[in-house]
N, C-alpha and C positions, 0 to 999 in steps of 0.2 A: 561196297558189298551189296547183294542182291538179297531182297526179302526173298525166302521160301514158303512163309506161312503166312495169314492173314491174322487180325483178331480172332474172327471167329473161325477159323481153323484151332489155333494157339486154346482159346477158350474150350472147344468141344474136346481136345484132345488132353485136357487137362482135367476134365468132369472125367473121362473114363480112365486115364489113369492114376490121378489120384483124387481118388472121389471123397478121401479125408480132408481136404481142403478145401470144398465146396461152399461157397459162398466167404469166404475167408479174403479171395484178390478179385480185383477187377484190373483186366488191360485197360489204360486209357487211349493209349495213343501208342503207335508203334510207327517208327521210321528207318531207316537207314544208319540213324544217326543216333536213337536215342528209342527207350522202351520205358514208358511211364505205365506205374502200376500203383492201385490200390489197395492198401489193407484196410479191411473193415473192424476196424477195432471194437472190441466189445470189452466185456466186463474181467470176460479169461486171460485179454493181452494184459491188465495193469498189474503194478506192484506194488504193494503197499505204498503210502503217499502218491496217491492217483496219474503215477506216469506210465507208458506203456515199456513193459518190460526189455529186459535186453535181448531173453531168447526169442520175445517174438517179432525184435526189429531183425533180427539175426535170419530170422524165418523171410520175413517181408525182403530184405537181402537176397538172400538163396534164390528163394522163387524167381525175383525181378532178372536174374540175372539167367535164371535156368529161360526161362521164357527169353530173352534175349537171344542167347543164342542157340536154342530152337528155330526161332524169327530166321534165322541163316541157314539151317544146317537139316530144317525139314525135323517132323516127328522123329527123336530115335528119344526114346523114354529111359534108357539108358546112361545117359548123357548123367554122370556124377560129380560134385565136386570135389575136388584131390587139394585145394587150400582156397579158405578164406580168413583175411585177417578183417577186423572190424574198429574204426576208432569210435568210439562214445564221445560227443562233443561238446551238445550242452542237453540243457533236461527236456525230454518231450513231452508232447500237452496230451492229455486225455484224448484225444481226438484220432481221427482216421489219419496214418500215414500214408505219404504219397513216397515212393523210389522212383527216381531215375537211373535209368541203369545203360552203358554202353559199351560195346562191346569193340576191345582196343587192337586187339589182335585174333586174327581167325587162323588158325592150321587145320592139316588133317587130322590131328589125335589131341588139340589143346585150345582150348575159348579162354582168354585172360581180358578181364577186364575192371569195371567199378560200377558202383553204385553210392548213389548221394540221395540220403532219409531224412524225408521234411516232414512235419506237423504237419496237417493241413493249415493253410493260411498262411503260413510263418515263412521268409521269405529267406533266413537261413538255414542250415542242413543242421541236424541234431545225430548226424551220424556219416561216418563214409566207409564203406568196405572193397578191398578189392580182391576179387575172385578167381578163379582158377577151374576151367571145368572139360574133364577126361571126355573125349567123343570115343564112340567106340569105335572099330573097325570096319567096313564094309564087309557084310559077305558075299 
């Protein structure tokens, strides 16, 4: 599959449409193959006994995967998810989450794929979810 946007496309078009999320991911890398993103974990992702929450690896998910297949399909801000399942695998550290996210199948009207949620540093995934996300229609 063919990139459509760049980082900093993907990055600008995400500050103006959702500008509640600013400063919250970082793209690291985007390829063909694979969209590596950051969550800046702060003090609002943890949950009591200092791991970072579920709803906001579930966040870190979502995005990694909406940015994904944006990466393909060009700005449509529209672009919703219709399922995500997520497994919780082992505990994660206080620290900034990295997701890999890749996108397995592209159609006209359906992006299905995964995403794998590391610690930073930690060299296994502490979560895996796979997605499912509605494109809309051309007009």
């Amino acid at each position: 599959m063919e990139l459509k946007m760049t980082i900093a496309e993907i990055t600008a078009f995400l500050e103006k449409v959702f500008p509640q999320i600013d400063n919250d991911f970082d793209v690291i890398s985007l390829s063909s193959e694979e969209v590596v993103v950051r969550m800046n974990v702060k003090e609002r992702h943890l949950r009591p006994g200092g791991t970072v929450s579920g709803p906001s690896m579930f966040a870190l998910a979502d995005v990694s995967y909406y940015i994904a297949t944006l990466a393909f399909i060009g700005p449509e801000a529209l672009t919703v998810t219709t399922n995500c399942s997520i497994d919780f695998m082992r505990k994660p550290a206080a620290t900034d989450m990295i997701a890999k996210a890749r996108v397995l199948k592209l159609g006209r009207t359906l992006s299905v794929g995964d995403v794998l949620l590391y610690s930073e540093g930690q060299e296994e995934p502490v979560a895996r979810a796979n997605l499912t996300y509605a494109i809309p229609p051309k007009r």
